[in-house]
BAMI-995933 format. One record per residue: y, z, x of N, C-alpha, C in turn; residue in one letter. Coordinates in Angstrom, 2 decimals, always signed. Example, Ala and Ser with C-alpha at 12.3 -4.5 7.8 and 13.67 -1.06 7.14 Angstrom:
! BAMI-995933
[[-5.69, +7.80, +13.19], [-4.50, +7.80, +12.30], [-3.30, +7.80, +13.20], A]
[[-2.25, +7.08, +12.85], [-1.06, +7.14, +13.67], [+0.03, +7.87, +12.90], S]
END
This chain:
! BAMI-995933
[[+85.23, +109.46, +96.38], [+84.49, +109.22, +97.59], [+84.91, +107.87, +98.18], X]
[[+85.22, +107.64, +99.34], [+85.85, +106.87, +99.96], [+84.78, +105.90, +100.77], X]
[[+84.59, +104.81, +100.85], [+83.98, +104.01, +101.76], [+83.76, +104.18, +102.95], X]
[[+82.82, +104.23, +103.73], [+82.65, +104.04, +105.37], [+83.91, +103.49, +106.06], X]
[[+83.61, +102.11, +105.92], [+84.62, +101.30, +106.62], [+86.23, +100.61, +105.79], X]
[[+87.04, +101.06, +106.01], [+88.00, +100.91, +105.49], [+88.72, +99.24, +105.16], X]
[[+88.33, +98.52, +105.43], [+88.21, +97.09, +106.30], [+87.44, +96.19, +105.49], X]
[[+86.23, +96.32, +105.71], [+84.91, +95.42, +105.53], [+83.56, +95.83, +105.02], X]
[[+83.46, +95.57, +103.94], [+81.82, +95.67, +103.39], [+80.94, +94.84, +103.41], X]
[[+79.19, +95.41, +103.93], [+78.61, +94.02, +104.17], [+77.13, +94.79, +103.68], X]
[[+76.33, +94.21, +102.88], [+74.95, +94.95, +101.78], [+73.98, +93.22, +102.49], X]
[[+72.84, +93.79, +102.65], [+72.03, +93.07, +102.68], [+70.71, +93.17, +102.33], X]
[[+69.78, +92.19, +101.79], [+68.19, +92.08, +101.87], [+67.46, +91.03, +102.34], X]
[[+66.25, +91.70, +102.36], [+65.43, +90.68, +102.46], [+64.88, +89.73, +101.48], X]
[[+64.33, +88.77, +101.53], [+63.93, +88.50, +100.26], [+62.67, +87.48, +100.17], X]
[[+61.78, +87.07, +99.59], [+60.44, +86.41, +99.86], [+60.55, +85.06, +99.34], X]
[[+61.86, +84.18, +99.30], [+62.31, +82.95, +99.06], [+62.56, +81.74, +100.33], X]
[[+62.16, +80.57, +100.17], [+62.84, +79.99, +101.19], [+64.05, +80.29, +101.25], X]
[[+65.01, +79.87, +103.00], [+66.18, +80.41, +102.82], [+67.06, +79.21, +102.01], X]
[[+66.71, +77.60, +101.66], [+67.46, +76.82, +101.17], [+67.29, +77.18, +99.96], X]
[[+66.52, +77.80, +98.89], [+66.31, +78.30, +97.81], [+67.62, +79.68, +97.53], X]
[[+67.32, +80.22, +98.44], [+68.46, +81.60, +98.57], [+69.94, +80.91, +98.33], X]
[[+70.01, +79.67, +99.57], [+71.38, +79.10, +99.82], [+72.16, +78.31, +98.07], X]
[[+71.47, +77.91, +97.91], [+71.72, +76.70, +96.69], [+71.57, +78.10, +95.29], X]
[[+71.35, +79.07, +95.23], [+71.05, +80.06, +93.92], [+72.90, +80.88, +94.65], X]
[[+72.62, +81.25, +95.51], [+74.04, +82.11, +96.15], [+75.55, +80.70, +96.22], X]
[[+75.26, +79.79, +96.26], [+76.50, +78.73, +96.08], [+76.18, +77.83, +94.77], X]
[[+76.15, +78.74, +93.85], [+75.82, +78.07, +92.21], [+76.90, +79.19, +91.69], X]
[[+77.95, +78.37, +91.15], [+78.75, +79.32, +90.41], [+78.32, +80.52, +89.12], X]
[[+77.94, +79.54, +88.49], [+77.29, +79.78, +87.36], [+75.88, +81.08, +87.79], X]
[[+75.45, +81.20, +88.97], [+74.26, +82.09, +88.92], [+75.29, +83.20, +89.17], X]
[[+76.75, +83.64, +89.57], [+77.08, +84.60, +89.70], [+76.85, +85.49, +88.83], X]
[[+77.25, +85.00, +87.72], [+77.20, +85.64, +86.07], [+75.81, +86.09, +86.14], X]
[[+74.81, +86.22, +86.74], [+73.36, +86.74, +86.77], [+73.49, +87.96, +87.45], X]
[[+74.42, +87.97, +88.58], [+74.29, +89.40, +89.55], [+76.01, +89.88, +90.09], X]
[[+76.70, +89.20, +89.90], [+78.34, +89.54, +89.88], [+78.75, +90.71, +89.34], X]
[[+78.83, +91.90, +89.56], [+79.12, +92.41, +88.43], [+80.75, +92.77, +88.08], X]
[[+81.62, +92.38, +89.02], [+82.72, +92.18, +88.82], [+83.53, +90.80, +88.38], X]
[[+82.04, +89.69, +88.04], [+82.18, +88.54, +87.22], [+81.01, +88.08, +86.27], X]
[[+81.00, +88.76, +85.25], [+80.60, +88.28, +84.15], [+80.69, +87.25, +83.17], X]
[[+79.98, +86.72, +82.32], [+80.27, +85.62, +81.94], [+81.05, +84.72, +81.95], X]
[[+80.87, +84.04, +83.08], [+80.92, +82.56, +83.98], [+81.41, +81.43, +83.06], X]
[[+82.72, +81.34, +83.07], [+83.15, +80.19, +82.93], [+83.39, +79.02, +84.00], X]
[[+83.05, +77.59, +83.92], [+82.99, +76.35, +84.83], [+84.14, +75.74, +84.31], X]
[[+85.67, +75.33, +85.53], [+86.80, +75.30, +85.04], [+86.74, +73.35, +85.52], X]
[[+85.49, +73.20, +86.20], [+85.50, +72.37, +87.09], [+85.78, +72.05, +88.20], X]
[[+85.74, +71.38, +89.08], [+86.16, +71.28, +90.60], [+86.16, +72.54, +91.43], X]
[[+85.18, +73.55, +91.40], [+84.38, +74.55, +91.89], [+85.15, +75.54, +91.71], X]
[[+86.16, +75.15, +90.60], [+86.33, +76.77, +90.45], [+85.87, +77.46, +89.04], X]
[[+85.79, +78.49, +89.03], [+84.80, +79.38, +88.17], [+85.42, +80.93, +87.42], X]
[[+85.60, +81.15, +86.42], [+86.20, +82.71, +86.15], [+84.88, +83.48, +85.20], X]
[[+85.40, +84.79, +85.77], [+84.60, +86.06, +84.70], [+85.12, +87.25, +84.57], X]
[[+84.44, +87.84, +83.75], [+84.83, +88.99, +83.08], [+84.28, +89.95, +83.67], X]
[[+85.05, +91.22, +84.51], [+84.68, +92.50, +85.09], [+84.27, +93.23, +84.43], X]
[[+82.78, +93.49, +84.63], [+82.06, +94.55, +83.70], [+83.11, +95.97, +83.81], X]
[[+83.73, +96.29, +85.16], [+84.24, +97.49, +84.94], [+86.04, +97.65, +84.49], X]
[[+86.68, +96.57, +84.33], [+88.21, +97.14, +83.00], [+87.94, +95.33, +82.81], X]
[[+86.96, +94.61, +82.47], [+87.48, +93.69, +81.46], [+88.05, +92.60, +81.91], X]
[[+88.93, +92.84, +83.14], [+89.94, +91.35, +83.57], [+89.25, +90.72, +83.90], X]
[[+89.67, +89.29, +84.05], [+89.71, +87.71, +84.69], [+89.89, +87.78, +86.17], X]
[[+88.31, +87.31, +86.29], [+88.35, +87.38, +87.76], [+88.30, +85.73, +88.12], X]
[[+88.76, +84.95, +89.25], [+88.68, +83.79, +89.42], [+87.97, +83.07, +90.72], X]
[[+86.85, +82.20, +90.85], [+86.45, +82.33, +92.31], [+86.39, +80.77, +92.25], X]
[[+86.51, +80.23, +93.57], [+85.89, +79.01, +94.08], [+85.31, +79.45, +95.52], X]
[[+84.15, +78.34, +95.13], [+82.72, +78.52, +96.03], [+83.08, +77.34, +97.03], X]
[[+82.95, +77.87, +98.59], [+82.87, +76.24, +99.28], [+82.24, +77.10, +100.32], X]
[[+80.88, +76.29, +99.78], [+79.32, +76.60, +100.27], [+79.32, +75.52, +101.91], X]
[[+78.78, +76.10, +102.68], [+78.50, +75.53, +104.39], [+77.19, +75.19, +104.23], X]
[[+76.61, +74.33, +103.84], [+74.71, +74.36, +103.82], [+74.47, +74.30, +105.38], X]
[[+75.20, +73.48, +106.11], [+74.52, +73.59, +107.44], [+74.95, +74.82, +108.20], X]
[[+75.42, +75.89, +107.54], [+75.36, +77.12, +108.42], [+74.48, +78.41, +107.52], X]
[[+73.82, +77.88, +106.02], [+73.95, +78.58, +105.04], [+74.79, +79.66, +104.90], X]
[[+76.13, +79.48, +104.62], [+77.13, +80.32, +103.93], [+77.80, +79.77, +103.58], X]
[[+77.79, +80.83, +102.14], [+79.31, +80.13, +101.27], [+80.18, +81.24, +101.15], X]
[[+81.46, +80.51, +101.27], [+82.89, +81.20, +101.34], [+83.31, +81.72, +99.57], X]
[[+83.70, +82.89, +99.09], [+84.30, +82.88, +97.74], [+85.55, +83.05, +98.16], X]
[[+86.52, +81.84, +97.38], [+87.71, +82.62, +97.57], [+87.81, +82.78, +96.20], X]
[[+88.59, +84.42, +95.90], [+88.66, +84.91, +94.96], [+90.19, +85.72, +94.64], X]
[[+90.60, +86.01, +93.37], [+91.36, +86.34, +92.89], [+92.04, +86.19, +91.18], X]
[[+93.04, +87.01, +91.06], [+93.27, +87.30, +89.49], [+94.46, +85.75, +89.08], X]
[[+94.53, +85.30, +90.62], [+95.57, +83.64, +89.96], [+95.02, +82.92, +90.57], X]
[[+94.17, +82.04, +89.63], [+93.64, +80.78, +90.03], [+94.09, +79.79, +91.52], X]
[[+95.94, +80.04, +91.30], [+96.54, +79.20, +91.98], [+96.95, +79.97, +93.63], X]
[[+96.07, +81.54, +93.62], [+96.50, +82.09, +94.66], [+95.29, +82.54, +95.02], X]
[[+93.84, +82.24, +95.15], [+93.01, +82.72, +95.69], [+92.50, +83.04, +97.35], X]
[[+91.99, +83.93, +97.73], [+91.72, +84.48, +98.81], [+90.37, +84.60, +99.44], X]
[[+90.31, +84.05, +100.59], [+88.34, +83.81, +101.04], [+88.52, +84.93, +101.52], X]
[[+87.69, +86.55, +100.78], [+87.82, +87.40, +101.08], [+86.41, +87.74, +101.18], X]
[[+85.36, +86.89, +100.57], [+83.86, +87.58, +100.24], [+83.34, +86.28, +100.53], X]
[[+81.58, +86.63, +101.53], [+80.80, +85.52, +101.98], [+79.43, +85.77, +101.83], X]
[[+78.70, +85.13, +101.37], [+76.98, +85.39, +101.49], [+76.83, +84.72, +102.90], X]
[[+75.96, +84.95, +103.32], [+75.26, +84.10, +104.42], [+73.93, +84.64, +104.20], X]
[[+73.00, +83.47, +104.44], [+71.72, +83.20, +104.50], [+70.72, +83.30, +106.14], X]
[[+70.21, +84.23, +106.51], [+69.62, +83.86, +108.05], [+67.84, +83.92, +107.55], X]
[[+67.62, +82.73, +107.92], [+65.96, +81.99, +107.66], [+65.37, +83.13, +108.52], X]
[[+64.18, +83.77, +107.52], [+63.02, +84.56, +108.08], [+62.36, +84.36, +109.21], X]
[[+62.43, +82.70, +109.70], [+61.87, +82.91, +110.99], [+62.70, +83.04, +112.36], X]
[[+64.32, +82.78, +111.79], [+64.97, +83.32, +112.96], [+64.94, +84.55, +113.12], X]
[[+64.61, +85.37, +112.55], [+64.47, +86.80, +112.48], [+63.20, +87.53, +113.10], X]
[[+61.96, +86.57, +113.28], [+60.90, +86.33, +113.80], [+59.69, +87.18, +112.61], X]
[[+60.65, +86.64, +111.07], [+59.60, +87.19, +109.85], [+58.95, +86.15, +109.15], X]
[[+58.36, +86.16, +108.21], [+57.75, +84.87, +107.23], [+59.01, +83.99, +107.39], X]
[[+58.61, +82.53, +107.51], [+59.82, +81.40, +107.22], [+59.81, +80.88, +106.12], X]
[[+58.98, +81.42, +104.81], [+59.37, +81.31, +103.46], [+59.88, +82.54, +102.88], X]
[[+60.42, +83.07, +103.90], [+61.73, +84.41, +103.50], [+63.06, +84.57, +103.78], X]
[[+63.67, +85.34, +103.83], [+65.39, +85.60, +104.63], [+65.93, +86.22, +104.26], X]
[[+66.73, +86.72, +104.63], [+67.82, +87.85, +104.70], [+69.43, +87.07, +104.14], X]
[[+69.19, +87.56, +102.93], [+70.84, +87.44, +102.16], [+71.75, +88.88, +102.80], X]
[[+73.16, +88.39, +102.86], [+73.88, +89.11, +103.30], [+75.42, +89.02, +103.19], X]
[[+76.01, +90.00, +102.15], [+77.10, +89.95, +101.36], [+78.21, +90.47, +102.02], X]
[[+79.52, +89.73, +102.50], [+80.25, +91.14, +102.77], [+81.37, +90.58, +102.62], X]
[[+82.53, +91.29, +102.13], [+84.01, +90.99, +101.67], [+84.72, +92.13, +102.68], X]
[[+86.44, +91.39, +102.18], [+87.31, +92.35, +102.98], [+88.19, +92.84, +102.51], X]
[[+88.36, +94.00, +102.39], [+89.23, +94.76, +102.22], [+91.10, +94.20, +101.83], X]
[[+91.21, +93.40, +100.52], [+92.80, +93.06, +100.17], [+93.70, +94.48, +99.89], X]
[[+94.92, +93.89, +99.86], [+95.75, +94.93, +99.68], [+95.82, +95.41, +98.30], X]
[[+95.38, +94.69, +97.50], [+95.10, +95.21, +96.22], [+94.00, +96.16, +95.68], X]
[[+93.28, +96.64, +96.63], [+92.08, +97.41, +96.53], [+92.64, +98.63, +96.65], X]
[[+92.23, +99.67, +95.96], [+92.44, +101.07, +95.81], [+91.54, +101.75, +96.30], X]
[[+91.82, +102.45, +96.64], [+90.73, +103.85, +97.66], [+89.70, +103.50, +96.50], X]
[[+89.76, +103.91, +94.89], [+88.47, +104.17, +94.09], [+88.26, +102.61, +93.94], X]
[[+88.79, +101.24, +93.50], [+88.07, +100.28, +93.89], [+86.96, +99.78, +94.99], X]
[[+87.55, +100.34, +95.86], [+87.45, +100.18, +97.27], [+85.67, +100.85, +97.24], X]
[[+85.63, +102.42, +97.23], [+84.59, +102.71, +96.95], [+83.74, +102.41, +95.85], X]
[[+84.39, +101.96, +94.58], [+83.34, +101.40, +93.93], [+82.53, +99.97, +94.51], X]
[[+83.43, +99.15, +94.93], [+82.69, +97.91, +95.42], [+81.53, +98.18, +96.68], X]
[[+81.81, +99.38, +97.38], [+80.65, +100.00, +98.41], [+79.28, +99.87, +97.48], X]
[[+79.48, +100.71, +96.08], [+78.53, +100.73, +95.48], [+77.29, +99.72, +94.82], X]
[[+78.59, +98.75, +94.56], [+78.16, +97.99, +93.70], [+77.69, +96.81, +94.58], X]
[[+77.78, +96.78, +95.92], [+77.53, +95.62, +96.81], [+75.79, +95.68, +96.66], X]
[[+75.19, +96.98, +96.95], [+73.81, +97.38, +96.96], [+73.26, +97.42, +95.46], X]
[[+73.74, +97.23, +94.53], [+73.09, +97.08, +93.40], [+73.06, +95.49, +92.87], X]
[[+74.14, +94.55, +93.43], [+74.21, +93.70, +93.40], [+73.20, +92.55, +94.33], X]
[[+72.82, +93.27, +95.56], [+71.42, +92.55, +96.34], [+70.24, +92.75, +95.54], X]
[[+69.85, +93.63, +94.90], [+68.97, +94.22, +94.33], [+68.96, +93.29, +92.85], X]
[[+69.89, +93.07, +92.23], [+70.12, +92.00, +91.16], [+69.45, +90.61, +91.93], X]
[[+70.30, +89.88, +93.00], [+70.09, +88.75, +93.62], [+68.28, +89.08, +94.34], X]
[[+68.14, +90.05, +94.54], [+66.55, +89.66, +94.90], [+65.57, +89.20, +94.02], X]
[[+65.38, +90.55, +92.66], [+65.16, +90.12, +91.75], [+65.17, +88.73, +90.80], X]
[[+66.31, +88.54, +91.03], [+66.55, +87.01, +90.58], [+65.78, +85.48, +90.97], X]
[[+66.17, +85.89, +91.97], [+65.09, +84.95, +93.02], [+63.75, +85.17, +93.00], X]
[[+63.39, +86.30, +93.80], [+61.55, +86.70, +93.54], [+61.25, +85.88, +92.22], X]
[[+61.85, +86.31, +91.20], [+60.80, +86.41, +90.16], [+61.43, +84.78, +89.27], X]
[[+62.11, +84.02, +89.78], [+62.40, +82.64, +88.96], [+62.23, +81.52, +90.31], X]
[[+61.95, +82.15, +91.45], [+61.22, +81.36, +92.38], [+60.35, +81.92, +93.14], X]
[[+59.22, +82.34, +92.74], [+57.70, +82.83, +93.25], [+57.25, +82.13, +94.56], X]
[[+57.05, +82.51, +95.67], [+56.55, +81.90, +96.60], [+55.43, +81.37, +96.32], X]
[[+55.24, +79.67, +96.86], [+54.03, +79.42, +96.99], [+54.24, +78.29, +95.52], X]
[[+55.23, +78.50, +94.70], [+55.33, +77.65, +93.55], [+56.17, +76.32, +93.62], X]
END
């Protein structure tokens, strides 16, 4: 089964967190390893770059984070050589009350692009896994930052 858009994937939620709470948990290397699932246990190489292990064949995945706080978004550039990575995948953060919802909420919103190294069944797996992966990051948040705490 093949992806919608051939190009660009983009999964989003809502979520009941401030949005600088959202911003600073989504540009923490180390929280990837919580909801990544194509980077698992999070190694810190230093100087923002970061590797893990793909729950689905195992390889070394490699990312550096260069987080925008004043736009809340952070850039991953990612790839299998440290020394050749690609800003292919971005969270961005839009505050609940620009949205005209609670302003101790916001809308996380994931979306990468389509490299030449992606395979039709990669390709559609990452469709999948984008929406199970918001659902990780909500969870995460809700429940280790409770509104109101």
């Amino acid at each position: 089964m093949a992806a919608e858009d051939p190009n660009s994937l983009s999964a989003s939620i809502e979520v009941a967190v401030a949005p600088r709470t959202a911003f600073e948990f989504m540009a923490s290397g180390m929280n990837q390893s919580r909801w990544a699932l194509g980077s698992w246990e999070r190694v810190d190489h230093g100087d923002g770059l970061f590797s893990g292990t793909s729950l689905w064949d195992a390889s070394t995945l490699y990312v550096r984070l260069e987080p925008h706080p004043e736009l809340l978004l952070v850039d991953y550039r990612v790839g299998k050589d440290p020394e050749d990575l690609r800003r292919l995948t971005q969270a961005r953060i839009v505050p609940g009350a620009e949205l005209g919802r609670d302003p101790e909420s916001c809308v996380i919103t994931l979306t990468t692009w389509r490299g030449a190294a992606h395979t039709d069944a990669s390709w559609a797996r990452t469709h999948h896994a984008y929406r199970t992966e918001m659902h990780l990051i909500k969870g995460r948040l809700e429940n280790e930052f409770p509104a109101g705490v």
